[in-house]
C-alpha positions as CSV (number, residue, x, y, z in Angstrom):
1,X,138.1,193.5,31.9
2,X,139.4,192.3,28.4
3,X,138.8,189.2,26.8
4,X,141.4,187.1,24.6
5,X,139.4,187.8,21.6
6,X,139.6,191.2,23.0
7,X,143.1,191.5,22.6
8,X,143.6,192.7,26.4
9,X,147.4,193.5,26.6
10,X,147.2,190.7,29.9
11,X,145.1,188.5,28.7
12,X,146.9,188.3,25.3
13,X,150.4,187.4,26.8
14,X,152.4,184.6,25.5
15,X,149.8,184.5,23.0
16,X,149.8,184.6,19.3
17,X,147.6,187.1,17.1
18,X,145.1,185.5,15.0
19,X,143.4,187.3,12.4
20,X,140.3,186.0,10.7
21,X,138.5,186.5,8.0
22,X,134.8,188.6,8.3
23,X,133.3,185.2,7.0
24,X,134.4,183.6,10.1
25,X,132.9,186.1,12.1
26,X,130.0,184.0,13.1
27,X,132.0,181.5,14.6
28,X,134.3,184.4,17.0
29,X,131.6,186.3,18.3
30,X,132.0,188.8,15.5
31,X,135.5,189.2,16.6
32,X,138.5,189.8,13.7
33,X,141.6,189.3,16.0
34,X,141.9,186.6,18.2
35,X,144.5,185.1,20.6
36,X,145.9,181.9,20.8
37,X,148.4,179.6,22.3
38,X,150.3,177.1,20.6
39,X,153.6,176.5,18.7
40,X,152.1,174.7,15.5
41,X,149.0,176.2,13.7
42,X,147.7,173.1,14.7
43,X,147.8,173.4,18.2
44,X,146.9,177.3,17.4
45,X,143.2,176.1,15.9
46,X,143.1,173.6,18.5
47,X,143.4,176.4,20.8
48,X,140.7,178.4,19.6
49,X,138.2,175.6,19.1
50,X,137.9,175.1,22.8
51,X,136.6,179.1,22.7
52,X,135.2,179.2,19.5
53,X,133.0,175.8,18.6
54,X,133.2,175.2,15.0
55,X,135.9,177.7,13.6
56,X,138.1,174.4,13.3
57,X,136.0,172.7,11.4
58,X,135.5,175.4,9.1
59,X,139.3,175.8,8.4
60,X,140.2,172.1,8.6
61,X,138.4,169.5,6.8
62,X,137.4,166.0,8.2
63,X,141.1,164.6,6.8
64,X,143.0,167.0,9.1
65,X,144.1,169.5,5.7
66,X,143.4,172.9,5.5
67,X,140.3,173.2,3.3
68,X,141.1,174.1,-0.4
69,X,139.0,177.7,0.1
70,X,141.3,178.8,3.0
71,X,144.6,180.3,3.1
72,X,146.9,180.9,5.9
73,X,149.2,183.1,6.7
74,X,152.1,183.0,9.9
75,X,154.1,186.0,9.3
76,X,153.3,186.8,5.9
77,X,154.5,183.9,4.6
78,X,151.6,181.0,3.2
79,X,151.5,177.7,4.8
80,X,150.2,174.5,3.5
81,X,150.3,172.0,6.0
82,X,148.9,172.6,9.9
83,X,152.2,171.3,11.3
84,X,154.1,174.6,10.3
85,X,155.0,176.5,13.3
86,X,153.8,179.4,14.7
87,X,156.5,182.0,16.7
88,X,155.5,183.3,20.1
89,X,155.7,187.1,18.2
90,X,154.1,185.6,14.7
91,X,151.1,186.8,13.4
92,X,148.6,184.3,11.5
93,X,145.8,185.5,9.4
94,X,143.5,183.3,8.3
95,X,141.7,184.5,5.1
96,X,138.8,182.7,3.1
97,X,138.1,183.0,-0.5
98,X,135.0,184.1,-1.8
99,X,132.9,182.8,-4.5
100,X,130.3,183.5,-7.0
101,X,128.7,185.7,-9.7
């Protein structure tokens, strides 16, 4: 049986794909695509913080913006605010700069 995170073709119905980062691997299980309900990226993360405890947090500061280190993506195209919304065929990846010498 396949999991969300998984990508499962039934468990992944009427979901969105979420891509993440391999620095955000510690908070998906190790997993790179995810699956997520939601028509707002808002509602998205909301959606995978009930299955994932702290990937929010790392994405989302404690003023509800997207931290200044993260980019995301819904279909290609950068968003800047977590009220953008998300397709029920988009695809969101969720990439984090890295840093240092």
């Amino acid at each position: 049986m396949s999991s969300p995170s998984k990508g499962g073709a039934a468990d992944s119905a009427g979901k969105v794909s979420v891509q993440v980062s391999s620095i955000l691997h510690e908070y998906t299980g190790g997993e790179s695509q995810l699956w997520a309900k939601g028509g707002t990226v808002q509602a998205l993360l909301a959606d995978l913080e009930r299955r994932h405890k702290g990937l929010r947090f790392r994405i989302i500061d404690e003023q509800d913006c997207i931290r200044p280190h993260i980019k995301i993506y819904v279909d290609g195209r950068q968003i800047g605010a977590l009220k953008a919304t998300v397709g029920s065929q988009a695809e969101v990846h969720i990439l984090q700069a890295l840093s240092g010498g």
